[in-house]
VMD Tcl script that draws the C-alpha trace (Angstrom):
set ca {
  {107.14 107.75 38.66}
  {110.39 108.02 37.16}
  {113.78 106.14 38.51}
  {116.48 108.79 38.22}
  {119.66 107.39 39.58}
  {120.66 104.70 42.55}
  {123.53 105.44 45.12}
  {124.90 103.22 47.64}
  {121.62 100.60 48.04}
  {119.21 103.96 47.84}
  {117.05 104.73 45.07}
  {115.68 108.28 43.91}
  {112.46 108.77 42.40}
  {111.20 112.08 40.55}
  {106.75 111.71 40.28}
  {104.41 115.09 39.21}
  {102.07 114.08 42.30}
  {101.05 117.37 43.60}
  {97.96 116.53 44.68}
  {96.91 114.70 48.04}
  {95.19 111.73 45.96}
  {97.84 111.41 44.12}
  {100.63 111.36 46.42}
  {98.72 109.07 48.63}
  {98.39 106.66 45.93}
  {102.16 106.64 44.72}
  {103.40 106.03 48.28}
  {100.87 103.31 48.77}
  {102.24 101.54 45.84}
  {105.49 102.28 46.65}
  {105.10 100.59 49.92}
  {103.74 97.84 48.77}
  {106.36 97.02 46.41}
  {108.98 98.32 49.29}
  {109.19 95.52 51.78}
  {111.68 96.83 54.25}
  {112.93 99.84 52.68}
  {112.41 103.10 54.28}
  {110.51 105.75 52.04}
  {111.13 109.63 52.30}
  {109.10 111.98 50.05}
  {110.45 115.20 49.06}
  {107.29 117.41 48.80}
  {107.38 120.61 46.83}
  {103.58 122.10 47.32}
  {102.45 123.50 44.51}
  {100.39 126.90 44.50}
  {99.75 128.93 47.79}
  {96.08 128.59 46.67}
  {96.22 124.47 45.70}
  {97.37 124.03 49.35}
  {95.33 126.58 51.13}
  {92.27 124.51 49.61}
  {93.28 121.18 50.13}
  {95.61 121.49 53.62}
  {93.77 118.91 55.80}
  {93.62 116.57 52.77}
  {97.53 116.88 51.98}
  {98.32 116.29 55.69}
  {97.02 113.02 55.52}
  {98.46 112.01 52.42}
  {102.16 110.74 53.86}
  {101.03 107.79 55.71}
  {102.78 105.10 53.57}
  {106.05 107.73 54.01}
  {108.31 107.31 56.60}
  {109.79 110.80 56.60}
  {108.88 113.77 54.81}
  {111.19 116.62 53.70}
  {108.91 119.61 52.85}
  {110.19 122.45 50.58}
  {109.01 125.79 49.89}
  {105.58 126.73 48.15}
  {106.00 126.85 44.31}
  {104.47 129.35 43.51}
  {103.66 129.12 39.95}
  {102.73 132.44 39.61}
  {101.10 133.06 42.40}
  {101.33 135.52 44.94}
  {103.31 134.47 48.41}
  {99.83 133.97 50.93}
  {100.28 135.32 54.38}
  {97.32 132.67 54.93}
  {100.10 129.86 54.82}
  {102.53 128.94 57.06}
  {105.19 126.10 56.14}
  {106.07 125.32 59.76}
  {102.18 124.97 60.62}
  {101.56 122.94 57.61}
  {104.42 120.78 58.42}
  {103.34 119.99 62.17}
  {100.07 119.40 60.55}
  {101.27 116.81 57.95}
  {103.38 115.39 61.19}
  {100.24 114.57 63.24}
  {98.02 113.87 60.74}
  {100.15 111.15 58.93}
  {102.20 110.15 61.57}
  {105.21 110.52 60.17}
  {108.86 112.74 60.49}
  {108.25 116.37 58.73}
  {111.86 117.80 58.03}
  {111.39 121.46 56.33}
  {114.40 122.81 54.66}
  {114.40 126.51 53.19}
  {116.21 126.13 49.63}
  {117.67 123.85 46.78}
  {121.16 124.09 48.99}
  {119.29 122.97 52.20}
  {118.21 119.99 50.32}
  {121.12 118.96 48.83}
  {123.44 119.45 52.16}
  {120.19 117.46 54.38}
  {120.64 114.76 51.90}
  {124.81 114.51 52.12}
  {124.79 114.27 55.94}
  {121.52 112.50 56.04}
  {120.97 109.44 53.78}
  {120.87 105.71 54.89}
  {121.43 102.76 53.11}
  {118.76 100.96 51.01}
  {116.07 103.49 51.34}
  {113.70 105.34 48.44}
  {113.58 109.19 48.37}
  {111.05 110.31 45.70}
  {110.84 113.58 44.67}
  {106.82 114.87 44.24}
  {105.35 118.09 43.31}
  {105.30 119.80 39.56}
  {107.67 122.73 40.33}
  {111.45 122.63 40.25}
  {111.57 119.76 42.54}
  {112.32 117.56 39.17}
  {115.43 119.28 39.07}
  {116.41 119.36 42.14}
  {116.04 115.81 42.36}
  {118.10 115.27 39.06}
  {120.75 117.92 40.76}
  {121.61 116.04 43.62}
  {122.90 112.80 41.61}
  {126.08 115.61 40.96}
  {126.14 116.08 44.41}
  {126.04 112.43 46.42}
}
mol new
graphics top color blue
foreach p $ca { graphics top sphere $p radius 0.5 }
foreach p [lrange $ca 0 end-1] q [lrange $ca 1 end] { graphics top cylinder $p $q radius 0.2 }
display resetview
């Protein structure tokens, strides 16, 4: 877990969790550490076939999260899978972990959800090990 940059009382996070035991275990330790502050993960899934597998496991990996913005399938290489759908795996991630699933479409999406979005004193960590490092780097140019 790597601190990139802190704006206005909120600090941004960049992690290579991409894997539901993973990302459970960051945001467990981020909570406990987090006292009061209000944590949204930015989840880039990584392989159709990664998240095909493991779908039931990932939706119950936000539970220390209170929000979740999910961003497209990373495809490393992959084929797009007509055997995944974002908005399904999103309401499943929503009931499953209780939490607020927000899916944007693109790097723009995330940085404009972000501008008109953001509270004060709040973490948003980036997880995933496609271009979501970047785009988390990216948006310190844009806040």
């Amino acid at each position: 877990m790597t601190k990139i940059f802190e704006k206005n009382k909120n600090e941004f996070y960049d992690d290579y969790a991409h894997h539901p035991t993973e990302i459970n275990s960051v945001l467990e330790g981020i909570k406990k550490v987090a006292y009061k502050k209000k944590i949204t993960s930015v989840f880039q899934p990584h392989r159709f076939s990664r998240v095909n597998l493991l779908k039931k496991e990932f939706s119950k990996s936000f539970k220390f999260s209170d929000r979740v913005i999910l961003c497209p399938v990373y495809a490393a290489g992959e084929k797009k899978s007509n055997n995944f759908n974002l908005i399904k795996f999103g309401k499943m991630i929503s009931l499953n972990s209780g939490v607020e699933v927000i899916i944007i479409k693109n790097e723009k999406d995330f940085k404009n959800f972000f501008k008109k979005n953001l509270i004060e004193n709040e973490i948003i960590i980036g997880m995933g090990a496609g271009s979501i490092s970047h785009w988390m780097r990216d948006l310190k140019k844009t806040l």
